[in-house]
C-alpha positions in Angstrom: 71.8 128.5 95.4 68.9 126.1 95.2 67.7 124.1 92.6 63.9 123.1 91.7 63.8 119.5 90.7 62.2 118.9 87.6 61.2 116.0 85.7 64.0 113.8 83.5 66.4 116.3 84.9 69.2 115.0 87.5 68.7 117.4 90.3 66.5 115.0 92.3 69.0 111.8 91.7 72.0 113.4 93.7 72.5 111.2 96.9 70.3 113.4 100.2 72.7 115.1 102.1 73.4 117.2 105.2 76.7 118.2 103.6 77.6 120.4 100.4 77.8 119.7 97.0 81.1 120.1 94.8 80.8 119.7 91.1 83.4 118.1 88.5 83.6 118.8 85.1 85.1 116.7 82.4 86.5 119.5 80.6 87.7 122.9 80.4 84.4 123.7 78.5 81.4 121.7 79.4 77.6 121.6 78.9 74.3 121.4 81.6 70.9 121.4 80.8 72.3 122.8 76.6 74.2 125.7 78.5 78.2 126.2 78.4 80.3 126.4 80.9 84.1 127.3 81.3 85.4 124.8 84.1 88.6 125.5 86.3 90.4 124.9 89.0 90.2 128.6 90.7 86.1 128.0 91.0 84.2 127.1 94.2 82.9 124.2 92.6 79.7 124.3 94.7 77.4 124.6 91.8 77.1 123.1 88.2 77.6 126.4 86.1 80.9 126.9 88.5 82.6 123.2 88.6 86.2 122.7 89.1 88.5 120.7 86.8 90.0 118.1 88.6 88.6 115.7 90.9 92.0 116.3 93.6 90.8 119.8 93.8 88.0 119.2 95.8 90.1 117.8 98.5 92.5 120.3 98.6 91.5 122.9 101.6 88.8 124.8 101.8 86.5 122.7 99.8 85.4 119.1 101.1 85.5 117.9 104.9 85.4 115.2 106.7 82.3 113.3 107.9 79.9 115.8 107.1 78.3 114.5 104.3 80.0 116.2 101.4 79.8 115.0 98.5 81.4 115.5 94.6 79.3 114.8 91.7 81.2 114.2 88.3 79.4 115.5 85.5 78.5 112.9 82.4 81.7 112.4 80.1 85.2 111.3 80.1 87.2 112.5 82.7 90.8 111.8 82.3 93.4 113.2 84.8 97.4 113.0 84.6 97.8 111.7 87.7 95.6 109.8 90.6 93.2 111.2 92.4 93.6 111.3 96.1 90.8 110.9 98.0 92.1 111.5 101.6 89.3 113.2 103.5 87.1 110.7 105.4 83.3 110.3 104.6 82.9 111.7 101.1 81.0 110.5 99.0 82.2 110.7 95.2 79.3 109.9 92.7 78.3 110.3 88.8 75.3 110.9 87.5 72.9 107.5 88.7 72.0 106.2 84.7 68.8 104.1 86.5 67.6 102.9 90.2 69.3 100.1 91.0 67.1 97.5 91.6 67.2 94.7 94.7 69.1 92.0 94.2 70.8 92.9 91.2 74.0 91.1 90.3 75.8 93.7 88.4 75.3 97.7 88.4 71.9 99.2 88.3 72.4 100.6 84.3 74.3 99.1 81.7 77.1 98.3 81.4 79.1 100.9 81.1 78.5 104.4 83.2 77.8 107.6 82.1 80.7 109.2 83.7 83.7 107.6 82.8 87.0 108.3 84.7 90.8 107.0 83.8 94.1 108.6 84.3 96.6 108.9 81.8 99.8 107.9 83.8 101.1 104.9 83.5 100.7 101.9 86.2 98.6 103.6 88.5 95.1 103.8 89.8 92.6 106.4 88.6 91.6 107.1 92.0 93.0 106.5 95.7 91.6 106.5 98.6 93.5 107.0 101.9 90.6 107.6 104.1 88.1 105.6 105.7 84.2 105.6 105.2 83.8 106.9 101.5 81.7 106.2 99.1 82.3 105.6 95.1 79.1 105.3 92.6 78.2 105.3 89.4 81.2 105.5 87.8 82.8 104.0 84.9 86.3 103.2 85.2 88.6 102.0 82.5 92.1 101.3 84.1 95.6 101.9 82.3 97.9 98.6 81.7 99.5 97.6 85.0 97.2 100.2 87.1 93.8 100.2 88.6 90.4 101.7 88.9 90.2 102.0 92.6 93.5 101.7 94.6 92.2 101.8 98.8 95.1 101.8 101.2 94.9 100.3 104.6 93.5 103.3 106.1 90.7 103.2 103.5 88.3 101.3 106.3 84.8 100.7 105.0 85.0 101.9 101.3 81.7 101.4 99.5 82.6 101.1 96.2 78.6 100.4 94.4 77.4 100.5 90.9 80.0 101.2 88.9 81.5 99.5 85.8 85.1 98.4 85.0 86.8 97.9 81.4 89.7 96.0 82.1 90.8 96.0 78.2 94.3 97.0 77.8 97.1 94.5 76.3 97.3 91.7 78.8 99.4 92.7 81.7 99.0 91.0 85.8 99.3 94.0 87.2 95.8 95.4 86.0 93.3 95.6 88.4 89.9 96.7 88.9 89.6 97.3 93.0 93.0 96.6 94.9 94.2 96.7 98.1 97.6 97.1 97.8 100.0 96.2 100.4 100.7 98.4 103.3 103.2 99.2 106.0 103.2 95.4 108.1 100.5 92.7 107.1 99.5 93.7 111.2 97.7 96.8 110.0 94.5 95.6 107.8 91.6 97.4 105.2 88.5 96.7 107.4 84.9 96.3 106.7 84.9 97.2 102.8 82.4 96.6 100.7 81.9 96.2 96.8 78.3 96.1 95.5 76.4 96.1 92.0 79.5 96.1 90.4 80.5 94.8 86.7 83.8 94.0 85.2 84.7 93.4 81.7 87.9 91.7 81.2 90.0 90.8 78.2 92.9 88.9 78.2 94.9 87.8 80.5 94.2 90.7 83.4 95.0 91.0 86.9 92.1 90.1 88.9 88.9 92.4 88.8 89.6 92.5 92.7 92.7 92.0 94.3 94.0 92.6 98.2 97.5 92.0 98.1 97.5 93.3 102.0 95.3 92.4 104.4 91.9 92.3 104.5 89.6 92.0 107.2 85.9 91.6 106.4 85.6 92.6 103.1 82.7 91.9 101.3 82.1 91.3 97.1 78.6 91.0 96.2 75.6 91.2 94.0 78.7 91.7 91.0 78.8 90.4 87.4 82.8 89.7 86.7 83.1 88.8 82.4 85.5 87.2 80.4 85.5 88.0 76.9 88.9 87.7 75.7 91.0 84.9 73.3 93.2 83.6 76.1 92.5 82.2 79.8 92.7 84.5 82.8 94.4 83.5 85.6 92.7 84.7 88.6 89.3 87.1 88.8 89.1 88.0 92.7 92.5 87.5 94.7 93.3 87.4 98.4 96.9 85.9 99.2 97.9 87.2 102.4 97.7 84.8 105.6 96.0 87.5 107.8 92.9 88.3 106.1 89.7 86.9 107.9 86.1 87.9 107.5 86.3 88.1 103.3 82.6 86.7 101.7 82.3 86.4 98.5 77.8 86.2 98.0 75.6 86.4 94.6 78.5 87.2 92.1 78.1 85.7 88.2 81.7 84.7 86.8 80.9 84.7 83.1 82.8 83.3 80.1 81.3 85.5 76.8 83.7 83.9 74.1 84.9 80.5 73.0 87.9 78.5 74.1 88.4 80.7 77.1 88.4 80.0 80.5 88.4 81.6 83.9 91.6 79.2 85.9 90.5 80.7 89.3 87.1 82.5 90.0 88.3 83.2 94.0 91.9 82.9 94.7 92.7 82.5 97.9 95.6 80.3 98.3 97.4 81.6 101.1 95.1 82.6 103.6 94.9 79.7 105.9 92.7 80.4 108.7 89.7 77.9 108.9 87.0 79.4 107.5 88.4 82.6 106.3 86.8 82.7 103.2 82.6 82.6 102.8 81.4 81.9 99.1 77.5 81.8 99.2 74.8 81.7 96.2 78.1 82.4 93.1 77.7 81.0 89.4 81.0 79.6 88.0 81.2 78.7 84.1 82.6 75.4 82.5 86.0 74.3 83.1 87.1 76.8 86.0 87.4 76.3 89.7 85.4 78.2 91.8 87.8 78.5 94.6 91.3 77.8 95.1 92.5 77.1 98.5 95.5 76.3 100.3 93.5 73.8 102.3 89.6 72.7 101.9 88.8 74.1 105.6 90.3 77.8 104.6 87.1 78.1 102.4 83.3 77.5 102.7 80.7 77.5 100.4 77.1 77.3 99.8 74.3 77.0 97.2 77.3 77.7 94.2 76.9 76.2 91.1 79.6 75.2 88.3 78.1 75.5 85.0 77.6 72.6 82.9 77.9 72.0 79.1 74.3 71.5 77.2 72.7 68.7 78.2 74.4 67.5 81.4 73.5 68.0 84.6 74.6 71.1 86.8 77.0 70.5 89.6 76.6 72.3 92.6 79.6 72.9 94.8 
């Protein structure tokens, strides 16, 4: 069935696509455009008034497929799913509902900061969504991980993930294991996460957190940028992004804000890379670091370059750049 676009309504903010369209509601009863809807898990999914329950369903057969252009849209609201989503068929895109157009050169997501589609899972230490799969997207999501889990867990086979304006609310009781966007380790450091990229992103972070990004495998190429990462909690955090294996190459960090919002606290590490000791693995270009943090940590001063990044100063003094 096709859909007139009209004005203020969402129809004409879904991403253009060649492939079909599979709807996620947030509940079992669910409201578009002041109607209601029953959602389940026996529907097609391919239209609003007919969305399926759970995010896993649309990869399941005879719904999504590879490289096509499908994509899933998850309606406005909290979705919260007992166990990970698996997002194992290549070239999907899996999106919310856009809240504004991002702009160009934004350093954080293009809305505020929190999405209207807000996703979590409610078992314990593990991400709200995995992906297995290369070349899919995430938007426009808001993502608020458990203690010891994560937003976005991508696996080694998880090759160019675009993970783009969406929000992170890293706000459970302190706990390392906590992450935003991981990549987890896989089967032998040989075998490496390639070409990934995380854009117009923003983390909120109290306490003392795992990093908003962390690849404890290897990484090859991956690229943070144009992101806001916050501290706002009482006690210092230890690391905000974090790449310790030996293998990874390629990673640039470019135009990412490392903010301290409350008093007394500190941010140890900005970029944590100690560990990964090729010459010149690391790229850090155009990033804002506040008072009293390092802006990177490196085994070794070559592992690590950087450009036009400024350490902030107190009132009064002069900035240092780095």
């Amino acid at each position: 069935m096709g859909y007139l676009t009209k004005y203020g309504s969402f129809w004409g903010m879904i991403p253009q696509t060649s492939g079909r369209i599979f709807w996620v509601a947030p509940s079992a009863s669910y409201v578009v455009e002041g109607r209601t809807y029953s959602a389940s898990d026996n529907n097609d999914g391919l239209s609003p008034e007919r969305a399926v329950l759970t995010l896993n369903r649309c990869f399941d057969s005879g719904y999504v497929t590879a490289s096509v252009g499908d994509v899933v849209v998850l309606l406005p609201g909290s979705h919260s799913w007992s166990a990970t989503q698996t997002i194992d068929v290549a070239g999907v895109t899996i999106t919310g509902i856009p809240s504004t157009v991002p702009l160009k050169q934004d350093r954080m997501n293009g809305g505020s900061v929190r999405q209207r589609t807000q996703v979590a899972t409610s078992a314990a230490t593990t991400a709200a969504i995995t992906v297995t799969a290369a070349d899919v997207e995430i938007a426009y999501l808001h993502f608020a991980p458990v203690a010891g889990g994560s937003g976005v867990s991508a696996s080694n086979a998880a090759d160019r993930l675009y993970v783009h304006d969406c929000t992170f609310a890293m706000t459970t009781a302190a706990n390392t294991a906590t992450f935003g966007v991981e990549f987890p380790l896989g089967t032998g450091t040989a075998v490496s996460n390639d070409d990934s990229v995380i854009r117009n992103c923003y983390f909120y972070v109290t306490d003392n957190q795992g990093p908003a990004v962390r690849a404890a495998g290897t990484v090859t190429g991956l690229t943070i940028e144009q992101s806001t990462i916050t501290l706002a909690g009482a006690t210092a955090w230890d690391d905000a992004v974090e790449v310790t294996l030996a293998g990874s190459t390629g990673v640039t960090v470019r135009d990412v804000d490392f903010i301290q919002a409350a008093a007394g606290t500190v941010i140890t590490d900005c970029i944590e890379v100690t560990g990964v000791t090729t010459d010149g693995a690391t790229t850090v270009y155009r990033c804002y670091a506040p008072v009293g943090s390092d802006l990177v940590q490196a085994s070794n001063t070559a592992d690590a370059q950087c450009a036009e990044c400024y350490l902030a100063s107190q009132t009064g003094a002069i900035t240092g750049s780095v």
